[in-house]
C-alpha positions in Angstrom: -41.7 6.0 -0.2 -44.3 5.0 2.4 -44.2 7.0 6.0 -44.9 5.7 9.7 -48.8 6.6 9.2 -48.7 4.4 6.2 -47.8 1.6 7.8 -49.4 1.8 11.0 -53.0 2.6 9.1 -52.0 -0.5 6.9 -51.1 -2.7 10.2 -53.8 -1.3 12.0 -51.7 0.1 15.0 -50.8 3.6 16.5 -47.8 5.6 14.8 -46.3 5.1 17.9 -46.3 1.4 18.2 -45.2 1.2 14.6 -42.5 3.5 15.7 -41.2 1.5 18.3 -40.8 -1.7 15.9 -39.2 -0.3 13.5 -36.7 1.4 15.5 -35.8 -1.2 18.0 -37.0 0.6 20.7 -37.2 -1.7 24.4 -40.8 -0.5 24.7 -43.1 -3.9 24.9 -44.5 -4.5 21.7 -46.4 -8.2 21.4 -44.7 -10.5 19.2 -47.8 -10.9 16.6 -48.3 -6.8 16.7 -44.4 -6.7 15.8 -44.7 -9.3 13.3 -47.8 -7.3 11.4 -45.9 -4.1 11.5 -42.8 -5.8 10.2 -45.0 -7.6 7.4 -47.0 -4.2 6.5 -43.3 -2.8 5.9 -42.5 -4.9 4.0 -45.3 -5.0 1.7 -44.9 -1.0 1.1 -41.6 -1.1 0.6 -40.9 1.1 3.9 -36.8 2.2 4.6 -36.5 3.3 8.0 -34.7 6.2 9.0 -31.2 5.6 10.1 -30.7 8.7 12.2 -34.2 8.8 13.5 -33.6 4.8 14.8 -30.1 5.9 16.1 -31.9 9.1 18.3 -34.8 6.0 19.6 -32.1 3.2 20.3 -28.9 6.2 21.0 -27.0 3.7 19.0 -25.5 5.0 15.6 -23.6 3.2 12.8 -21.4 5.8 13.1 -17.5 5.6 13.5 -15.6 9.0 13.9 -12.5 9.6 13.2 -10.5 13.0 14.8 -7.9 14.0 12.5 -5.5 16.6 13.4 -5.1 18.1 9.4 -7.9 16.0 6.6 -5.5 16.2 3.8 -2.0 15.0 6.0 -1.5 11.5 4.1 -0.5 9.9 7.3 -4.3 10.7 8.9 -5.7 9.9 4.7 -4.4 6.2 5.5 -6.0 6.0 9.3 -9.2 6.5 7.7 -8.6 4.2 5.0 -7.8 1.7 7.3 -11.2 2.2 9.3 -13.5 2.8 6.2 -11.8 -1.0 5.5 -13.3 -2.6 8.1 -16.4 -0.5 8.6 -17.9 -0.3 5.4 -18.7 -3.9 4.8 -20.9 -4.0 7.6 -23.1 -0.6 7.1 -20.9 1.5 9.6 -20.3 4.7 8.0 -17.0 6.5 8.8 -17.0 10.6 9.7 -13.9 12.1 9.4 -13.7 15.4 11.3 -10.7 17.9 11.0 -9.6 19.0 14.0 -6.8 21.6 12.8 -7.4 24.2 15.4 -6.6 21.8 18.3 -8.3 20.5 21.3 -11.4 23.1 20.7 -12.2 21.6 17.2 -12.0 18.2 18.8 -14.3 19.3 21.8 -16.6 20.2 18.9 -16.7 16.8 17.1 -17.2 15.2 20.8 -20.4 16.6 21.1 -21.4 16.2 17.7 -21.0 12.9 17.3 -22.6 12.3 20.9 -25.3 14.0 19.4 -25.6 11.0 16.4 -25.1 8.4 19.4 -21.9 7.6 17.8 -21.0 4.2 17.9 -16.9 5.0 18.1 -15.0 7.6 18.2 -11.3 7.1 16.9 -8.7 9.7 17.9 -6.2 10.0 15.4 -4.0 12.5 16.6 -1.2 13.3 19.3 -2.2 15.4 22.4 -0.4 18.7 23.2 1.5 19.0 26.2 0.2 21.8 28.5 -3.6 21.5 26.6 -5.6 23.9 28.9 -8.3 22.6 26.8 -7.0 18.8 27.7 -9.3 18.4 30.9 -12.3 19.2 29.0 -11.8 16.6 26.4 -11.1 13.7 29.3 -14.6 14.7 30.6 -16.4 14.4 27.3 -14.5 11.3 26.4 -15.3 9.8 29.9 -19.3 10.9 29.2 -19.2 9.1 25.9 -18.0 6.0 26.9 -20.3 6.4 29.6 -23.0 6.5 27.5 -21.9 3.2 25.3 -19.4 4.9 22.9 -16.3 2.7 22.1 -13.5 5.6 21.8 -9.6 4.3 20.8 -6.5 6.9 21.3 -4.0 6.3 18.2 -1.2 8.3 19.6 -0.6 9.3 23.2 -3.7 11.5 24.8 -4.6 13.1 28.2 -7.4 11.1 28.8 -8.8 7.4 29.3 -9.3 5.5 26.7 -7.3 2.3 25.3 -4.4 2.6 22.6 -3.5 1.4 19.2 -0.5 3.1 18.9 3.6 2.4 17.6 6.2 3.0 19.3 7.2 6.6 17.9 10.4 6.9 20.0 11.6 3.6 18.7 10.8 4.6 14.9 13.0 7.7 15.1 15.7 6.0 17.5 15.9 3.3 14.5 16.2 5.6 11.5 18.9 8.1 13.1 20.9 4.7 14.2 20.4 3.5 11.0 21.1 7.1 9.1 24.6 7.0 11.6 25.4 3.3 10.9 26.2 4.8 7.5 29.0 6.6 8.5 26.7 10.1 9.0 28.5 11.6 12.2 26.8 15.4 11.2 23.4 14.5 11.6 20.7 17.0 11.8 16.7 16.3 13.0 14.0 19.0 12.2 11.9 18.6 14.9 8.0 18.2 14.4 5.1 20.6 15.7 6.3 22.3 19.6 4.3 20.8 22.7 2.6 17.8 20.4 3.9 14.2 22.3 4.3 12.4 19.3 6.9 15.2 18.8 8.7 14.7 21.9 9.0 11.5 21.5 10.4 11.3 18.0 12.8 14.3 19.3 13.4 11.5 22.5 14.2 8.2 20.5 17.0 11.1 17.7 18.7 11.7 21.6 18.6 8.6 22.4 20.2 7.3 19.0 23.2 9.9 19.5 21.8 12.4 18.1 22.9 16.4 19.3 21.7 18.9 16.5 18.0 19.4 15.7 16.4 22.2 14.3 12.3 23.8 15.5 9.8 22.4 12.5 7.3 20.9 12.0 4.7 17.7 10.2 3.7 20.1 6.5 5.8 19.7 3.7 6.4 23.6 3.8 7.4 23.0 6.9 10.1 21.0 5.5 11.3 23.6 2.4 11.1 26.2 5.5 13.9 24.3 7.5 15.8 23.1 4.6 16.4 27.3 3.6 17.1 27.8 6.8 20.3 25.0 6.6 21.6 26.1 3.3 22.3 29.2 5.3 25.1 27.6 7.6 28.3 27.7 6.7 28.3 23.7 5.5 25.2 21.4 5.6 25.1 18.6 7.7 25.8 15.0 6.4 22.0 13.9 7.0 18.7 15.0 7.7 16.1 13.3 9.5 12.6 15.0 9.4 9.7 14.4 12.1 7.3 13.0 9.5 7.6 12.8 5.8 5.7 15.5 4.9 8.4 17.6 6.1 11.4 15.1 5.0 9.6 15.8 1.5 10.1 19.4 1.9 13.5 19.0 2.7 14.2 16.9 -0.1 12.6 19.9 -2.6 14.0 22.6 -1.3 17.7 21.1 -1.2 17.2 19.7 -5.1 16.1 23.0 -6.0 18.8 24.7 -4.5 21.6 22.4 -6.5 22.2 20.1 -3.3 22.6 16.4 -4.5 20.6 14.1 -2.2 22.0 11.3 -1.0 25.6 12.3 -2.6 26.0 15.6 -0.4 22.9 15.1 2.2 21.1 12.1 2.9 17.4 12.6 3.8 15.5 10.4 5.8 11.5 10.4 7.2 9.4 8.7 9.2 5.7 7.3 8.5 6.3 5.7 5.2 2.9 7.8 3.9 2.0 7.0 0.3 4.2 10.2 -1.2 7.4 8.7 0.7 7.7 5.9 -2.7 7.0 8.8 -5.3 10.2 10.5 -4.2 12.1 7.2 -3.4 12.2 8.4 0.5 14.1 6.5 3.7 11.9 6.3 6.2 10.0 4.4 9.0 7.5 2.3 7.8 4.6 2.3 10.2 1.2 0.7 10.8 -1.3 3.6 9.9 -4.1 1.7 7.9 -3.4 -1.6 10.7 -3.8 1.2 13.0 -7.3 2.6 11.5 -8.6 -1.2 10.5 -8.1 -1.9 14.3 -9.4 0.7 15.6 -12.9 0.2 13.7 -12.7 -3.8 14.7 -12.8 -2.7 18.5 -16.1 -0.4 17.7 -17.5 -3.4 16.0 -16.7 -5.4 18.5 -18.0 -3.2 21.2 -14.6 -3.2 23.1 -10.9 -2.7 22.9 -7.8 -2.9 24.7 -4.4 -1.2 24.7 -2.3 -2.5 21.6 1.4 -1.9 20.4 2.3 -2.6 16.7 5.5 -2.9 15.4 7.4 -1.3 12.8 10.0 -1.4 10.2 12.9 0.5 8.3 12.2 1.4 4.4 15.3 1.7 3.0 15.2 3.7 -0.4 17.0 6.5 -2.6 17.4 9.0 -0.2 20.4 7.7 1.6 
């Protein structure tokens, strides 16, 4: 493959000038120098490099996307939804766990600052009472500073435009719905402590009419985890709502396993609508996660982006 000094000697022109065309750099270059260096590339069959252009130009094809847990289907179809839009015009899409919290994200921040990101897409919730939260807002604020398009998909502590649902809706809608049934026992296992999307799922069960809810979680073991806890109690409640599916999944496991019959003694119901929700024939709240993701990359590409609200929609399967 042929190198800078191969085409510069072949153009007749410093490394430096034959840098600076190929890169894109602002430096004047003279239209008929450019077009000899672009020619003399051409002729040697040169591929520039992508990150060495991106640290000349601090521009990347780079979209990032912060996931709270890489394997959690609901985050799987985010970055489906990105990758969709992104890929057919050369942006490459990084998907960075961030399972530890705010400090893993902090982390990504600066390394994709590093790569002159072109977007960075936050995929999940912020934590109430963060100490790490302010930190965040600053890098955020520096990246966009810098250029960086950076889109919140769930409620965050910092400044940035939204592509979000309305999580408080989606769980008022499926307990109303779960109750319009003639469910007046009506249990919800409550998703991670301190997260907002949490708090709001917990919010829109309340504000539904729903009293009883349980500590849980978004993993599917979090989900068998509550479910043995219930089959404790003296008598199991009429329904069960999880936080997410994951957990509604779990639920559904553990109360099979233990003899229960789903819906005939408990219904079960979820929220998300992940891709595992139709294997088991789940109820559950079918959100915009890949809309979500594809939207999210459209705003990089398009170098802006504004606050959004998408809707969503009951899934009404086996489960109840």
């Amino acid at each position: 493959m042929a190198s800078l000094s191969d085409i510069s000697r072949h153009a007749g022109v410093s490394i430096a000038t034959c840098s600076r065309v190929l890169n894109g750099s602002a430096h004047p270059v003279s239209e008929a120098t450019r077009t000899r260096v672009l020619q003399a590339a051409e002729e040697l069959g040169y591929a520039p490099s992508a990150l060495a252009r991106a640290l000349v130009t601090r521009s990347s094809r780079i979209i990032g996307v912060i996931v709270g847990d890489i394997v959690d289907p609901y985050f799987a179809e985010i970055a489906r939804g990105v990758e969709a839009a992104a890929a057919g015009l050369g942006y490459l899409t990084m998907v960075c766990s961030a399972e530890l919290g705010s400090e893993a994200e902090l982390g990504h921040l600066h390394q994709l600052r590093d790569y002159h990101a072109a977007g960075i897409v936050f995929a999940g919730s912020g934590r109430a009472g963060d100490p790490s939260a302010p930190d965040v807002a600053v890098a955020v604020r520096e990246a966009r500073e810098r250029g960086t398009v950076v889109v919140a998909l769930a409620q965050r502590d910092f400044d940035a435009p939204a592509i979000v649902f309305d999580n408080e809706a989606a769980a008022h809608d499926i307990t109303a719905y779960v109750k319009g049934l003639g469910h007046e026992r009506v249990t919800f296992v409550e998703g991670p402590a301190g997260l907002h999307t949490s708090a709001q799922r917990l919010a829109g069960f309340t504000r539904a009419g729903g009293i009883d809810s349980i500590p849980g979680g978004f993993a599917y073991e979090d989900g068998i985890e509550a479910a043995s806890r219930l089959l404790e109690r003296d008598a199991l409640p009429q329904a069960l709502i999880a936080a997410n599916d994951e957990a509604a999944i779990g639920l559904l496991t553990r109360l099979r396993d233990a003899g229960v019959d789903v819906p005939g003694d408990v219904a079960v119901a979820g929220i998300d609508d992940t891709r595992p929700a139709h294997f088991v024939g789940l109820t559950t709240v079918s959100v915009p996660l890949h809309e979500m993701g594809r939207r999210a990359a459209q705003a990089v590409l398009d170098q802006q982006a504004e606050d959004v609200l998408l809707p969503h929609a009951l899934a009404i399967r086996t489960t109840t």
